[in-house]
C-alpha positions as CSV (number, residue, x, y, z in Angstrom):
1,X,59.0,-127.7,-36.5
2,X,57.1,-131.0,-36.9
3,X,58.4,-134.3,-36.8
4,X,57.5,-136.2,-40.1
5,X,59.5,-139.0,-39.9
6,X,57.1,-140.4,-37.5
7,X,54.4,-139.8,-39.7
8,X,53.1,-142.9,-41.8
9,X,51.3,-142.5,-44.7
10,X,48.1,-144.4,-45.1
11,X,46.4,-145.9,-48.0
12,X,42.7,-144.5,-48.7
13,X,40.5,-147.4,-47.7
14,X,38.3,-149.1,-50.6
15,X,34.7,-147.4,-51.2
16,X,32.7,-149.1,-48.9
17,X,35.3,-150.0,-46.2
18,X,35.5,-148.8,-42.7
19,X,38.7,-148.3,-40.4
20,X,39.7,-151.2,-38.4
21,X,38.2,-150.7,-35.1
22,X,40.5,-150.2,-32.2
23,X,40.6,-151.9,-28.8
24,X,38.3,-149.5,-26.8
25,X,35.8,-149.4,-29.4
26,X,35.7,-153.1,-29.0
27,X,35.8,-152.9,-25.5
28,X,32.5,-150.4,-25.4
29,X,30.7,-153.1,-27.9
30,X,31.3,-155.6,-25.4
31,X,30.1,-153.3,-22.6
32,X,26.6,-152.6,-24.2
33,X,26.0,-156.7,-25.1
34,X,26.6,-157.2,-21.7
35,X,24.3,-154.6,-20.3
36,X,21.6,-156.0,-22.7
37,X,22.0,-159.5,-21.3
38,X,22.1,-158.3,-18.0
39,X,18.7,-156.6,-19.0
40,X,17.5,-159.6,-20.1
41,X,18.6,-161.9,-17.6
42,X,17.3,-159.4,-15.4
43,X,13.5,-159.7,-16.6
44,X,13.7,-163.2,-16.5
45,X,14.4,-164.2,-13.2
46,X,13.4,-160.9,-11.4
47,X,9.7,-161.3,-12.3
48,X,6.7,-163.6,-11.6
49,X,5.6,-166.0,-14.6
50,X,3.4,-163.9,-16.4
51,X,5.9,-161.1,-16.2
52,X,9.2,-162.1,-16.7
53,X,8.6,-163.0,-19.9
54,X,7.9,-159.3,-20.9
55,X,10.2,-157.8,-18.9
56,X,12.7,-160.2,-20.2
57,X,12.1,-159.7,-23.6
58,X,10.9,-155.9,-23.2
59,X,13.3,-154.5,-21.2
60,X,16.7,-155.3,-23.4
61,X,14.3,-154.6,-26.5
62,X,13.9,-151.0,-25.0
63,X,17.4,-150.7,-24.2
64,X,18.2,-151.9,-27.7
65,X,15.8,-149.3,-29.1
66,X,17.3,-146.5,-27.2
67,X,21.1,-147.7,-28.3
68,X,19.9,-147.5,-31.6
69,X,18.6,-144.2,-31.7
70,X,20.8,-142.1,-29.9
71,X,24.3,-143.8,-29.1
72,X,24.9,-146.9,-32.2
73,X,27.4,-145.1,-34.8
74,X,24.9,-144.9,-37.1
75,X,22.2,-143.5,-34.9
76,X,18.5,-142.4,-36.0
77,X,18.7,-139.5,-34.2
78,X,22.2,-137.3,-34.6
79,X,22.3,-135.7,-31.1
80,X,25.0,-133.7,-29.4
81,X,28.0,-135.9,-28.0
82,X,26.6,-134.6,-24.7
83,X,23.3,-136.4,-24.8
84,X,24.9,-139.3,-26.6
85,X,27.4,-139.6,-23.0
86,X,23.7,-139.8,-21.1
87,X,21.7,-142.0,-23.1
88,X,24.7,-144.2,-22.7
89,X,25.1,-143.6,-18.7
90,X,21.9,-144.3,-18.3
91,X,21.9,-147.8,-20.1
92,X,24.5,-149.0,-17.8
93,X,22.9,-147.6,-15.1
94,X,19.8,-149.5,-15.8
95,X,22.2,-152.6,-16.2
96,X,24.2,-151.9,-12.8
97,X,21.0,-151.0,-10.9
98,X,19.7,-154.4,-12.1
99,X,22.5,-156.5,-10.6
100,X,22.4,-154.3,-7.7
101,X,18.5,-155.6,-7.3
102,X,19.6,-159.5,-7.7
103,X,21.6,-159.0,-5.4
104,X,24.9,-159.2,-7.0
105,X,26.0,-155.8,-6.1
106,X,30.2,-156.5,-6.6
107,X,29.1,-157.6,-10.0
108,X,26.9,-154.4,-10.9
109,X,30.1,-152.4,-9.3
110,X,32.8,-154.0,-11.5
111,X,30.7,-153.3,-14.4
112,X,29.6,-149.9,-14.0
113,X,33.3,-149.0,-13.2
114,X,34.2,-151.2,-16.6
115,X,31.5,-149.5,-18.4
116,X,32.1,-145.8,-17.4
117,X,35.5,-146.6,-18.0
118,X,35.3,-147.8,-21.6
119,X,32.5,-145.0,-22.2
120,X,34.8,-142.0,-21.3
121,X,37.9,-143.5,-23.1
122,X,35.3,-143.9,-26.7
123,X,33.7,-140.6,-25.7
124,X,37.2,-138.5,-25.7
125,X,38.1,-140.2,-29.1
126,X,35.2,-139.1,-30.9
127,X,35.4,-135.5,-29.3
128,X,38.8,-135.4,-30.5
């Protein structure tokens, strides 16, 4: 027997519109900006002169490049949810390791447990 009365009924959204998005798919945006300012803030103050200017631009612009093919929702490359889950490990990874190497190592904790966190929660959702 199935419970109806709990059941609203939705109105079909306008051609062109998406679903609100919920809390944890805000929360996984606000994850990946972070790891790409991390990245960049990284490059910038990990490097000499001549360097830090490309790894500060280049390494965010990589990370960006990577998001965008595998893991954004409307990614270049449809991959299993599987290799989507790694692409996206391995950005916060990169992001975590980073604070780890200036030496903010609480900060690169809190995030990667943030992170993984938020991942897993947006990752069950879509395999649902």
């Amino acid at each position: 027997m199935t419970d109806s009365r709990n059941v609203r009924a939705q109105a079909p959204l306008a051609p062109g519109m998406r679903p609100r998005p919920s809390a944890v798919e805000i929360g996984s945006v606000v994850c990946g900006l972070f790891a790409f300012v991390t990245l960049a803030i990284w490059g910038f103050t990990a490097w000499p002169l001549p360097w830090n200017i490309v790894a500060g631009i280049g390494a965010p612009a990589v990370a960006v490049l990577v998001w965008a093919l595998f893991v954004s929702p409307r990614a270049v490359l449809a991959v299993h949810p599987f290799i989507r889950a790694i692409v996206e490990l391995f950005v916060y990874a990169a992001a975590t390791i980073a604070w780890w190497s200036m030496g903010q190592a609480w900060i690169g904790l809190g995030f990667a447990i943030v992170a993984v966190t938020f991942g897993a929660l947006n990752g069950r959702r879509r395999l649902a």
